[in-house]
N, C-alpha and C positions, 0 to 999 in steps of 0.2 A: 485207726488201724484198718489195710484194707487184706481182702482175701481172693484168690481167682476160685471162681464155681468151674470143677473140670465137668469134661463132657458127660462124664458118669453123676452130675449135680453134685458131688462133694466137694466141699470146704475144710478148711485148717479152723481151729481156735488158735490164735496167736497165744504162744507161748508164757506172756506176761498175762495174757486172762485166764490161765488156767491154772497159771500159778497162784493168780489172786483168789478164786473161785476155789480152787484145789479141785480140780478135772483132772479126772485120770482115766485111765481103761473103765470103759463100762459105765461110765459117769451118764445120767440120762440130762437131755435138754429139749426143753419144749418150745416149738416157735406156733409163735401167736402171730398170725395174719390181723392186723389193724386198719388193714382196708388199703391205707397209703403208705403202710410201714410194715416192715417186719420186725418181731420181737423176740430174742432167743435169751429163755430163760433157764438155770440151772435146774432141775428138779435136786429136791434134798432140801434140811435144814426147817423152814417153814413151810414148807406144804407137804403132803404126805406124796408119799411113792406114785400114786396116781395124776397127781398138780389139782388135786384139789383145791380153790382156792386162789390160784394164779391170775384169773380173769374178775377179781373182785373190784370190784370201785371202777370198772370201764365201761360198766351200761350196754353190755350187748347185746342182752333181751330186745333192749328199746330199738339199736340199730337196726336189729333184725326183723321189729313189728314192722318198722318205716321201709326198710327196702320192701317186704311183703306188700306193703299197703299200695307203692311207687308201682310193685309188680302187677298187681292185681290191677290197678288203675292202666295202667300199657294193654295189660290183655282184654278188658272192655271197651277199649276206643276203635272205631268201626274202619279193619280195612281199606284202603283206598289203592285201585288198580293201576 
Protein backbone atom coordinates (compact mmCIF):
# COMPACT_ATOMS: atom_id res chain seq x y z
CA UNK A 1 0.00 0.00 0.00
CA UNK A 2 1.34 3.41 -0.95
CA UNK A 3 0.37 7.02 0.30
CA UNK A 4 1.24 10.68 -1.16
CA UNK A 5 2.78 13.10 1.89
CA UNK A 6 0.76 16.49 0.98
CA UNK A 7 2.65 19.65 1.26
CA UNK A 8 1.24 20.11 4.72
CA UNK A 9 3.35 16.48 5.57
CA UNK A 10 0.00 14.48 5.96
CA UNK A 11 -0.81 11.24 4.95
CA UNK A 12 -4.00 8.71 4.64
CA UNK A 13 -4.01 5.24 6.60
CA UNK A 14 -5.35 3.11 3.81
CA UNK A 15 -8.67 2.20 4.44
CA UNK A 16 -8.12 -1.66 4.81
CA UNK A 17 -5.48 -0.83 7.63
CA UNK A 18 -7.69 0.91 9.68
CA UNK A 19 -10.16 -1.44 9.34
CA UNK A 20 -7.86 -4.03 10.51
CA UNK A 21 -6.40 -1.96 13.40
CA UNK A 22 -9.90 -0.33 14.08
CA UNK A 23 -8.55 3.39 13.56
CA UNK A 24 -10.91 5.91 13.84
CA UNK A 25 -11.22 9.52 14.85
CA UNK A 26 -8.78 10.26 17.39
CA UNK A 27 -7.16 7.05 17.22
CA UNK A 28 -3.33 7.77 18.35
CA UNK A 29 -0.17 6.40 16.33
CA UNK A 30 3.24 6.45 17.07
CA UNK A 31 6.24 6.52 14.51
CA UNK A 32 9.45 5.24 15.41
CA UNK A 33 12.35 6.66 13.45
CA UNK A 34 14.67 3.22 12.92
CA UNK A 35 17.48 5.15 11.49
CA UNK A 36 16.71 3.57 7.85
CA UNK A 37 13.04 3.02 8.21
CA UNK A 38 10.09 4.46 9.47
CA UNK A 39 7.68 2.60 11.89
CA UNK A 40 3.90 3.60 12.54
CA UNK A 41 2.54 2.04 15.36
CA UNK A 42 -1.10 2.03 16.80
CA UNK A 43 -1.16 3.19 20.29
CA UNK A 44 -3.88 1.24 22.33
CA UNK A 45 -4.36 -2.41 23.32
CA UNK A 46 -0.70 -3.50 24.62
CA UNK A 47 0.97 -0.62 25.55
CA UNK A 48 -0.63 1.91 27.63
CA UNK A 49 -1.77 5.62 26.39
CA UNK A 50 1.72 6.84 26.53
CA UNK A 51 3.61 3.77 24.15
CA UNK A 52 5.05 2.61 26.80
CA UNK A 53 6.79 -0.19 25.74
CA UNK A 54 6.84 0.10 21.98
CA UNK A 55 10.49 0.45 21.64
CA UNK A 56 11.31 -2.75 23.64
CA UNK A 57 13.56 -5.60 22.04
CA UNK A 58 15.20 -2.71 19.53
CA UNK A 59 18.40 -1.87 21.70
CA UNK A 60 18.23 1.82 21.41
CA UNK A 61 20.12 2.79 24.40
CA UNK A 62 23.03 0.84 22.55
CA UNK A 63 22.47 2.80 19.19
CA UNK A 64 22.61 5.79 20.82
CA UNK A 65 25.95 5.06 23.21
CA UNK A 66 27.65 4.11 19.56
CA UNK A 67 26.41 7.17 17.62
CA UNK A 68 27.68 9.32 20.86
CA UNK A 69 30.84 7.43 21.03
CA UNK A 70 31.28 7.98 16.58
CA UNK A 71 30.23 11.67 17.68
CA UNK A 72 32.71 12.36 20.22
CA UNK A 73 35.39 10.64 18.26
CA UNK A 74 34.66 13.39 14.95
CA UNK A 75 34.81 16.26 17.45
CA UNK A 76 38.40 15.12 18.81
CA UNK A 77 39.99 14.63 15.49
CA UNK A 78 42.29 17.90 14.78
CA UNK A 79 40.97 20.27 12.15
CA UNK A 80 42.61 20.60 8.90
CA UNK A 81 42.58 23.92 6.91
Amino acid sequence: MNTLLSSRGQTVVPSALRRKYGLGVNSRLAWIDEGTSIRVVPLGGTTDKYGIGLTKGLNLSASLRTARAIERAREKRPRTA
